[in-house]
N, C-alpha and C positions, 0 to 999 in steps of 0.2 A: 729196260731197267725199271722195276717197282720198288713201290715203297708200301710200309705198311700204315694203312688209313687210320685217319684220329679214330677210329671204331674199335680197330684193331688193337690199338694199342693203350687205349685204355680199357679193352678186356683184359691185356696183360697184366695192367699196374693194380687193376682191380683184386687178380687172383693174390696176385701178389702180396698185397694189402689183405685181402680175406685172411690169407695164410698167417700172415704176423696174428692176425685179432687172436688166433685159436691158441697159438701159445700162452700159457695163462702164467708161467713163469718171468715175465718181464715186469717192469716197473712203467705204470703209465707213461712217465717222461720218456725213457726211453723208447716204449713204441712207440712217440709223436717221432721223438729226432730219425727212427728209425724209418718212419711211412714219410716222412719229407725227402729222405734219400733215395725212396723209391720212386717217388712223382718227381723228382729232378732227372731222372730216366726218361722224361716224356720225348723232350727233343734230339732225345739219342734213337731214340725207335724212330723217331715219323720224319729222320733223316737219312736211318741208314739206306744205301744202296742195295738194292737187289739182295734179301735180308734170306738169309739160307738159316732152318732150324741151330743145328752145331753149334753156328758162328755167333749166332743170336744169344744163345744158351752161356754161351763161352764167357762172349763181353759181359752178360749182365753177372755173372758171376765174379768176374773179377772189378769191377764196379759196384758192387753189392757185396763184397766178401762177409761185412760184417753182419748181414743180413741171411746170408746161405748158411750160415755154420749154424742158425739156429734150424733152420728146416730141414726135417725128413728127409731120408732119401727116395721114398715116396711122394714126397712135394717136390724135390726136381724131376721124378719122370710126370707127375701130369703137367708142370709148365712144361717141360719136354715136349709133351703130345699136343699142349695146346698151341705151340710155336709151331710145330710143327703142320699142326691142322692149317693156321692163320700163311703162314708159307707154302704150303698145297691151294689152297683158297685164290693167294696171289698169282700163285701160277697159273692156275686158271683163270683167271679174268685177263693176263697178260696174252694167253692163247685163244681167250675169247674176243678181243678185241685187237 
């Protein structure tokens, strides 16, 4: 069973975080209340269990609702790919060692 490394996953929270800046539609306040919801996600990543892309995708979505509904659907396939890269990544080091 792996987890994903404090590295890991604040590459997540970071894109994350990128993504909100670019929307130029919001109101300062609310992208602060907004990027505090997504770094409250930290000990949800660097706990879960054996963290498969989908599922990963899934949770933060519905833990982030108010957060997705502003992003692309081009912004969920590259967190997509990047979860998915960071869970290839982990499988390998689990087959590497």
């Amino acid at each position: 069973m792996g987890r994903f490394g404090k590295r890991d996953v604040t590459d997540i929270l970071e894109f994350l975080e990128k993504e909100l800046d670019t929307l130029s539609r919001l109101e300062k306040v609310e992208k602060m209340k907004l990027r505090s919801q997504i770094r409250r996600q930290e000990t949800f990543l660097l706990t879960l269990e054996d963290p498969k892309a989908p599922k990963v995708m899934l949770r933060l979505e519905g833990r982030l609702a108010e957060v997705f509904r502003l992003y692309s659907s081009s912004v969920k396939e590259e967190l997509g790919e990047l979860l998915e890269a960071k869970c290839v990544k982990l499988d390998q080091y689990r087959v590497d060692h």
